[in-house]
N, C-alpha and C positions, 0 to 999 in steps of 0.2 A: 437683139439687145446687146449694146457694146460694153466693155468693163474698163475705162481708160485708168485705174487706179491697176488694174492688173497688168495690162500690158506698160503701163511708167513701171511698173515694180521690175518688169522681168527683163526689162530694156538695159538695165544696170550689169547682167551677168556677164560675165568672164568669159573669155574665148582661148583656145576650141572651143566647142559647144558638145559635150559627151552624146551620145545615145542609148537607149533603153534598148532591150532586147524587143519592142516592140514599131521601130520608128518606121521601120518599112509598111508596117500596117497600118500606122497611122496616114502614109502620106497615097497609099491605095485607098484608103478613103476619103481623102482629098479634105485631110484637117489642117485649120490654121495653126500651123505650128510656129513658136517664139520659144526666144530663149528665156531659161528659167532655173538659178542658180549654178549654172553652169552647164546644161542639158538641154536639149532641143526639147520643144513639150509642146504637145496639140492644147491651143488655148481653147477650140471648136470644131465640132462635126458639120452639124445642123443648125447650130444658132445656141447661144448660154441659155436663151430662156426658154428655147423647147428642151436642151438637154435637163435643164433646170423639172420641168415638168417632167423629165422621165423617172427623176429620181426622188422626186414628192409622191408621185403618183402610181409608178410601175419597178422599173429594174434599170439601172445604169453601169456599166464598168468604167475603169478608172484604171489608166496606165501611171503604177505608183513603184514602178522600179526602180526611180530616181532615190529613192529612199536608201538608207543606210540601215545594214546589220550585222551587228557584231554576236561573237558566242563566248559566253566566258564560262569556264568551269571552274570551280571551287565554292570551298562556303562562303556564304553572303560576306559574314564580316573579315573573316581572316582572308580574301583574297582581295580587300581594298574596295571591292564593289560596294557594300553599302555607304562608305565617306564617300564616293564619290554624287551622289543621288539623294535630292534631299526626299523622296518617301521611304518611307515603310520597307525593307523588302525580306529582311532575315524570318517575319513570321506571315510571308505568302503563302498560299496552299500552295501546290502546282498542280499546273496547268491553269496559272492566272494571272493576268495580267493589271498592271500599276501606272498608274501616269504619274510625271513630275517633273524636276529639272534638274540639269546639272551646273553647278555657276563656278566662276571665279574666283578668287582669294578676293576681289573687293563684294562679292556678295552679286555682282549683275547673272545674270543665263546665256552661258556657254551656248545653253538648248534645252529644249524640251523634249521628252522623249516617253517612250512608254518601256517596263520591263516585263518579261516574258519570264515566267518560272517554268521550265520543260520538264524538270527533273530536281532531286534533291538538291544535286551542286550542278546544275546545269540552267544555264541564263540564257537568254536571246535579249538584244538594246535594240530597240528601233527607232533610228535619229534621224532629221532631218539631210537630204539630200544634198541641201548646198552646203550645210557644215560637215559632213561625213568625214573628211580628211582631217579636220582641228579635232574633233568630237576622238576619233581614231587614237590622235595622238596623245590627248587629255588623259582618257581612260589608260592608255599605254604608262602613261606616267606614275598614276597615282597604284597600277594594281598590282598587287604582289609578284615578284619575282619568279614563285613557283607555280604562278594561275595561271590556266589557258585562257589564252586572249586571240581570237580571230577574227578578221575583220570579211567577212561572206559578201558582204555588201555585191560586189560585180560577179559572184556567181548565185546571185539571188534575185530573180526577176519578184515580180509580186500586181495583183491585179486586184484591185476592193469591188464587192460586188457589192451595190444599196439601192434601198427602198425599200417599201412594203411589199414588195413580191420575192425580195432576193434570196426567200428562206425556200420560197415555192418552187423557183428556176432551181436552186443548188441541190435539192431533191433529189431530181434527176439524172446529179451524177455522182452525188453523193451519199453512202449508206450511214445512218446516222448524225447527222450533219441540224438535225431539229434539233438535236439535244445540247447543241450549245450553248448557254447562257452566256450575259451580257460579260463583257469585260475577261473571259475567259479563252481557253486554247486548244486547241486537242490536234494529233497525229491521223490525219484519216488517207485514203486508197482515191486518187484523183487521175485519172488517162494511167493506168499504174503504176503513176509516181507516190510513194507516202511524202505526204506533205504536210506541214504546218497550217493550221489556218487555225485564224482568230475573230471573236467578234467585238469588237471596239466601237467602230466608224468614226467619221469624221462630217457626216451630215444631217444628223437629227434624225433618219430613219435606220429602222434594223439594215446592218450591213454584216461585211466579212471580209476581212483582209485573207490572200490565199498567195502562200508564198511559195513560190515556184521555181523549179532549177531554172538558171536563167537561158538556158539554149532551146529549151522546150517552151517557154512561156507562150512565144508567139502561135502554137499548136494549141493552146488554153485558150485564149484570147479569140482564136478562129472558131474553137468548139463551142464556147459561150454563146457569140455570136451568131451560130445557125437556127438557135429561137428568137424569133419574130420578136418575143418580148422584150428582148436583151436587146439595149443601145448606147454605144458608146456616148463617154463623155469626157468635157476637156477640164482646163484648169480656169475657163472663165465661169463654169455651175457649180464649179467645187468652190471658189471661191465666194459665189454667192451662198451658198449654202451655207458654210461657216458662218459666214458672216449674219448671217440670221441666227445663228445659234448661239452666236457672241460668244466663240472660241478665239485663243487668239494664236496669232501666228509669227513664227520667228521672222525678224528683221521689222514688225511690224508694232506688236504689242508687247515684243518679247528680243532683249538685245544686250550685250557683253555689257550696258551701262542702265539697263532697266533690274530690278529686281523683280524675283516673285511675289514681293509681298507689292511692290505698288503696282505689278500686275494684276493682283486680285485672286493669289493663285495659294495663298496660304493653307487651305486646305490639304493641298498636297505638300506640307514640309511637314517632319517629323522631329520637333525639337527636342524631341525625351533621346535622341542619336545627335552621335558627332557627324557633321558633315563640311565640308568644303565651303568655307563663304557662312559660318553659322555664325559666328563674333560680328560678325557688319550686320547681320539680320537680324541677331537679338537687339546691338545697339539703336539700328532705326527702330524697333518697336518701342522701346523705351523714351527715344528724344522725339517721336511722332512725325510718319511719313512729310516727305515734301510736296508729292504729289500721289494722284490716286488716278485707278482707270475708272469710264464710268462706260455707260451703252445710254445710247438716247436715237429716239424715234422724229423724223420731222413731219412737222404738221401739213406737210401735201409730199407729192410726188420726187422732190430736187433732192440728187442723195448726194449725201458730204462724201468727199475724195480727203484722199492720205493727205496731209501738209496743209489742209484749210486749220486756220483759225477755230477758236470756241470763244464764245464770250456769254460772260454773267448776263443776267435779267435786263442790266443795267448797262448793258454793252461796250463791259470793260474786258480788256483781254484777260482770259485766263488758261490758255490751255491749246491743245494741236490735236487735229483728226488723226488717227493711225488705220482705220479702213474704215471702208463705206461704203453702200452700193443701195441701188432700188431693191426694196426686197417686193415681191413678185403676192406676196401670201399674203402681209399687211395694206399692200398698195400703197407704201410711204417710203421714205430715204432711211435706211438704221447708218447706224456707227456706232464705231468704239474712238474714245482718245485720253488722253492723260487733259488732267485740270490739277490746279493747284489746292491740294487738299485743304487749306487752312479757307477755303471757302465753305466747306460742312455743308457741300451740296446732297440732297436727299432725290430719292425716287419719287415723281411726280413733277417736280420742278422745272418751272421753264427757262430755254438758256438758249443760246442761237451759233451759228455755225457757217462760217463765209468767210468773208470779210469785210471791211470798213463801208464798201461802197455797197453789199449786196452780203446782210446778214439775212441765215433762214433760221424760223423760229421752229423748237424741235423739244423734246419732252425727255427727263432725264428719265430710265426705261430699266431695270431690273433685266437682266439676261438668264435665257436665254430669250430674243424674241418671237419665236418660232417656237411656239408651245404643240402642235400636235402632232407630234410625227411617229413614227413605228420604233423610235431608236431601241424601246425594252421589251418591244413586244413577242 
């Protein structure tokens, strides 16, 4: 199974092309590696739709070193970090982790990112990989004078283990490691490094991000992999995965001129706090979005790519794909894209997606598409 919407995505990076603390292992197991926000990255092992299967069905790893992490010490609000983030984060427990954004003075996403509470005044940022340098600089700007601010990012390797087995495999080498619940964090004993790990994921079944010194990672990565069960995966299963789950993705759903709120991401803003970009977000709520994102399923096999068209009932333009793909579990094409909100399109509603000479007809779809998976179990 090919993903041409991922490799057009990753064909745009920047050169040099960085490396993971993992690249040598990737290319001893003889993966298609492509560039990807600046980083060389295995787009495949085996194939997207068996890795796809390994991690519906069994146990997958995921070389996610590309990732950015920052540490910030201080209190939430007096060290700048809350205006910078529009969730919640001054009344976290810890050991808990937050998903949200951080935007701009016109109100678009800088990024999105998840916050990590370690300790009372102790934070971890986990931002995307191709923004890690503006993200760096951002946060550098707005955070107090007297905060610690470091950016670990290239001494932090990090490997996500997912699926319905991934609690069963980390067992193994992990004492306590069942006791993690969803969206939370803890300090545990791993090859006898204390490391970070968390459970978030990013693919609709129970996973675990595990963040690892980065000179040793590739020694993790080897040791994962000596059970049979455990098989590597690339960025063409991760993306299908998502994509089923109808999360969205920076550069994609998510960009320095899209907002959270016509991302569909309001959930995570916390308007009873001041934050960065809040004056442009209260005033679109009030003068009523321009556009909105939706998810829609098509009615056979032909899955919508990034930059196709959308159009009404009536097969008038309204709107652009921002990813797509066969999803493997419904047997149809999903997507996500922006449509012009002043259409007051509802779930269930028929609309089409191509273009002029070759529209496919597809079903406006409530996300996540991919309803049964292990992600809380």
């Amino acid at each position: 199974m090919s993903n041409p919407q991922v490799v057009q995505s990753l064909s745009m990076s920047e050169h040099p092309l960085k490396h993971t603390p993992l690249y040598e292992e990737h290319l001893a197991l003889k993966a298609r590696m492509v560039p990807f926000g600046g980083w060389e990255m295995p787009l495949q092992y085996d194939g997207i739709l068996t890795e796809y299967e390994y991690t519906r069905r069994g146990v997958a790893i995921f070389d996610t070193s590309h990732m950015g992490e920052f540490m910030v010490e201080g209190d939430a609000v007096q060290s700048g970090l809350d205006r910078v983030v529009t969730q919640s984060i001054k009344d976290m427990p810890i050991k808990s982790c937050r998903y949200g954004t951080m935007l701009n003075s016109e109100g678009g996403v800088m990024d999105d990112l998840i916050v990590f509470r370690l300790a009372e005044r102790k934070w971890m940022i986990v931002v995307n990989g191709a923004t890690m340098e503006k993200d760096a600089q951002h946060f550098s700007q707005y955070i107090t004078p007297k905060t610690i601010f470091k950016n670990i990012s290239y001494q932090t390797g990090k490997i996500d283990v997912q699926g319905p087995l991934s609690r069963e495999i980390l067992k193994t080498f992990i004492h306590g490691i069942e006791k993690l619940d969803y969206y939370t964090l803890d300090e545990f004993i791993l090859l006898g490094e204390k490391v970070i790990i968390s459970r978030t994921g990013y693919t609709g079944e129970l996973g675990y991000e595990i963040f690892f010194p980065w000179e040793k990672t590739a020694l993790l990565w080897r040791e994962l992999l000596k059970n049979d069960k455990v098989r590597p995966a690339g960025l063409g299963a991760r993306d299908v995965l998502r994509t089923e789950m109808g999360y969205s993705l920076y550069g994609h759903e998510l960009s320095e001129t899209i907002s959270p709120l016509e991302a569909g991401l309001e959930k995570f803003i916390d308007f009873q706090k001041d934050f960065l970009g809040k004056e442009v977000l209260l005033k679109q709520k009030g003068q009523g979005l321009k556009r909105k994102i939706i998810g829609f399923v098509s009615e056979n096999r032909r899955s919508p790519r990034q930059d196709y068209k959308i159009f009404s009932r009536d097969l008038k333009e309204m709107g652009v794909v921002t990813s797509g793909t066969f999803s493997p579990s419904l047997n149809r094409g999903v997507g996500l894209g922006f449509v012009d909100a002043a259409m007051n399109l509802t779930s269930g509603e028929k609309i089409y997606f191509g273009d002029e000479k070759n529209a496919v007809g597809c079903e406006i779809t409530k996300r996540p598409f991919y309803k049964n998976g292990s992600l809380k179990n």
